[in-house]
C-alpha positions, 0 to 999 in steps of 0.5 A: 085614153082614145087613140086620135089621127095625128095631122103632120103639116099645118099648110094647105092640105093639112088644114084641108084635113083638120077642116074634114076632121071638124066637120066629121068629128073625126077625134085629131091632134096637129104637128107642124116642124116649123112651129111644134117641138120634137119632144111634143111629137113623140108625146104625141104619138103615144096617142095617135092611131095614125098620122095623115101625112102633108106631101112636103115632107120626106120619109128622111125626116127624124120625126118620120122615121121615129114613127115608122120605127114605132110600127105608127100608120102613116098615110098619105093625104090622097089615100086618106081621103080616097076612103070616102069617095063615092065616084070614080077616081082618076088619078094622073102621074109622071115626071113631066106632062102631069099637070097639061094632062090633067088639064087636057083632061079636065077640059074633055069630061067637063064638055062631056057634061060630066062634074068633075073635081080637080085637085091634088098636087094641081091645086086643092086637096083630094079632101077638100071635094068631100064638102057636102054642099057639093056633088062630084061625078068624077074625082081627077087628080095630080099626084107627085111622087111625095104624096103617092110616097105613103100609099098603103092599101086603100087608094085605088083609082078607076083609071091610073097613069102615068105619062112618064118617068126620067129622074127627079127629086133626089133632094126629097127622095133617097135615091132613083129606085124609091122615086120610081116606086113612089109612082108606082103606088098610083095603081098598085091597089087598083082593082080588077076591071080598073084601067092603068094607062102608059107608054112606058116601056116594059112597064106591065112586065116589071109589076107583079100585080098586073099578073095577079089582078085583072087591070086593064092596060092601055098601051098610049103611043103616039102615031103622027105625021107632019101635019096631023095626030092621028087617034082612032079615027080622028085626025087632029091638026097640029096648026089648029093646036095651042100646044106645041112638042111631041111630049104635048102631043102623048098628053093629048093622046094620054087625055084622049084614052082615059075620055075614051073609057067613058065615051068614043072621042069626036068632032067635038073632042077635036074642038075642045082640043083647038080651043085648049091653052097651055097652062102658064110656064109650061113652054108658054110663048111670050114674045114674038121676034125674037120668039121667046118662050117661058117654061119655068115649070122645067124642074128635071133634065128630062123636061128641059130635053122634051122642051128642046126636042120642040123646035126645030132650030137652034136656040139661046137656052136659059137654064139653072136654080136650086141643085137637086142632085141630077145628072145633067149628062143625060141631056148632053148630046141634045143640047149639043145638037140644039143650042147656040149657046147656054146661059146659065145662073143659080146655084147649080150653075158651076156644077152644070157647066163642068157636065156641059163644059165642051158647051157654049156658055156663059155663066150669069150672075142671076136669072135677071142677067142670063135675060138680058145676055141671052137677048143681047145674042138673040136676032129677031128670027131666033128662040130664046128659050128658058126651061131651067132644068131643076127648081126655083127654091134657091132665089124664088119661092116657086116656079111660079114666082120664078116664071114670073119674074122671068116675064118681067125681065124679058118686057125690061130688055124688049 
């Protein structure tokens, strides 16, 4: 019997792939946990060449690991498609700024007259850009730690980076080392005269390939001063941008390098830079008197430190949601010097007040109520700010829901 590509995951992007597979009369099966049965699967893999992997689903899962011990293929969706590319690649990772780069970037190309393809972990499939109908100069792409947790051999970008890592997703993965290395995937094939961009420290050292293959390594740091950022020879005015915080400040230098492989930066960068708005939840201001300030896309401690360091006062901070096994203790000291006072809710709400238990806080009964507490306290000059430190999953469906929801309850209690 003829061997078949098994697609495991039937939501958005494992649809995406069997889409492809039809209309390449590539030979398939499906499996998807909620709706098929383990003993399917292990008939299945008696068939089964390789299994193209949706970003969901963990290396723990008793059906992975039945595959990996049967020495099965399995590939993520991003290498998968990558194969078939014919343009360049940009492929962009971290823990926090991910998604703004992409955006930054995005915006910079397309005003460069470039067609570029957006997807990925931001939005539609890698595999969906190759419908026929339509022609890419460039493929951009957001890639998190699950989908780069399968890359073999095949996925090599033009241009990689990564922005920056602190810890993440230990609900998902088995520990600190193995999410570090997932992200690390993203330029681990990259081919000579590539480019792999970061400021983090030491970064180059620590990976072998970098001696053994001629990439191209872009430091990006940040140079500023009170008023402007400072890139080349180009001076950007901080009271001209929509973006606020240092941490939005590296993306747009991160966003600026890549757009400086293709063509110098100029005027009109800078233009398309002032006219660039956050994208929703991500320390998007919502409210003025008191200045209130949705960022519940804050899914680890280390994003809820950079929306902190942001302001310069001090500030009435809602955090809290499903726990994911982080350590809370890294972000001590800043809150410490930058919070009034904690309002916290979720189902991490005790574990995070024993970590921050010298802390002024206050523990709610749900988000809803940490709102209306938190501005209860707030006087009209003062920052309310939620960045909830961890994910929705344990009363919203998505940080989205979740952000959303928190607007509602804000336009309640003002």
């Amino acid at each position: 019997m003829e061997k078949k590509i098994l697609i495991y995951g039937m939501g958005t992007t494992g649809k995406a792939v069997k889409k492809f597979c039809e209309n390449n009369k590539i030979k398939y099966f499906t499996f998807d946990d909620n709706k098929d049965r383990r003993n399917k699967f292990e008939k299945l893999i008696k068939n089964t060449s390789k299994i193209v992997l949706s970003p969901g689903i963990p290396k723990s899962n008793d059906n992975v690991k039945l595959a990996i011990n049967k020495k099965i293929d399995i590939l993520s969706e991003i290498e998968f498609a990558s194969v078939y590319l014919k343009k360049p690649l940009i492929a962009i990772t971290g823990t926090n700024g991910k998604t703004t780069t992409c955006l930054l970037t995005y915006a910079l190309l397309k005003d460069l007259g470039k067609k570029v393809f957006l997807g990925g972990n931001i939005g539609k499939p890698l595999i969906s850009s190759l419908d026929k109908s339509i022609k890419y100069d460039l493929y951009l792409v957001e890639c998190s730690s699950f989908q780069l947790q399968f890359i073999k051999n095949k996925f090599s970008p033009f241009i990689s980076l990564i922005t920056n890592l602190s810890p993440n997703h230990l609900d998902h993965h088995k520990n600190l080392k193995e999410y570090y290395e997932s992200k690390y995937k993203i330029f681990s094939n990259q081919k000579r005269n590539s480019y792999f961009i970061s400021n983090i420290k030491n970064i180059k050292d620590n990976n072998r390939f970098f001696k053994l293959k001629k990439i191209n390594f872009i430091n990006s740091s940040l140079n500023e001063n009170k008023k402007f950022i400072i890139y080349k020879k180009i001076k950007i005015d901080k009271n001209k941008l929509n973006l606020i915080g240092r941490h939005n400040f590296t993306n747009i230098i991160n966003s600026l390098e890549i757009l400086s492989i293709f063509t110098e930066p100029n005027k009109k960068a800078l233009d398309c830079l002032y006219k660039f708005a956050p994208p929703p939840f991500r320390l998007e201001k919502i409210f003025n008197k008191p200045y209130i300030y949705n960022d519940s896309k804050s899914t680890s401690p280390g994003a809820t430190a950079k929306a902190l360091d942001s302001f310069d006062k001090k500030i009435y901070l809602i955090m809290g949601g499903k726990d994911k096994n982080l350590d809370y203790m890294s972000i001590k000291k800043i809150i410490k010097r930058k919070v009034k006072k904690l309002f916290l809710y979720g189902e991490n709400k005790f574990k995070i007040s024993k970590y921050l238990n010298d802390i002024n806080y206050e523990i709610c009964v749900d988000l809803k109520s940490a709102v209306q507490n938190s501005l209860d306290h707030a006087k009209p000059n003062d920052i309310v700010l939620f960045s909830p430190g961890t994910s929705s999953f344990d009363q919203f469906k998505s940080y989205i829901e979740r952000g959303k929801s928190f607007n509602s309850y804000v336009r309640q209690f003002t």
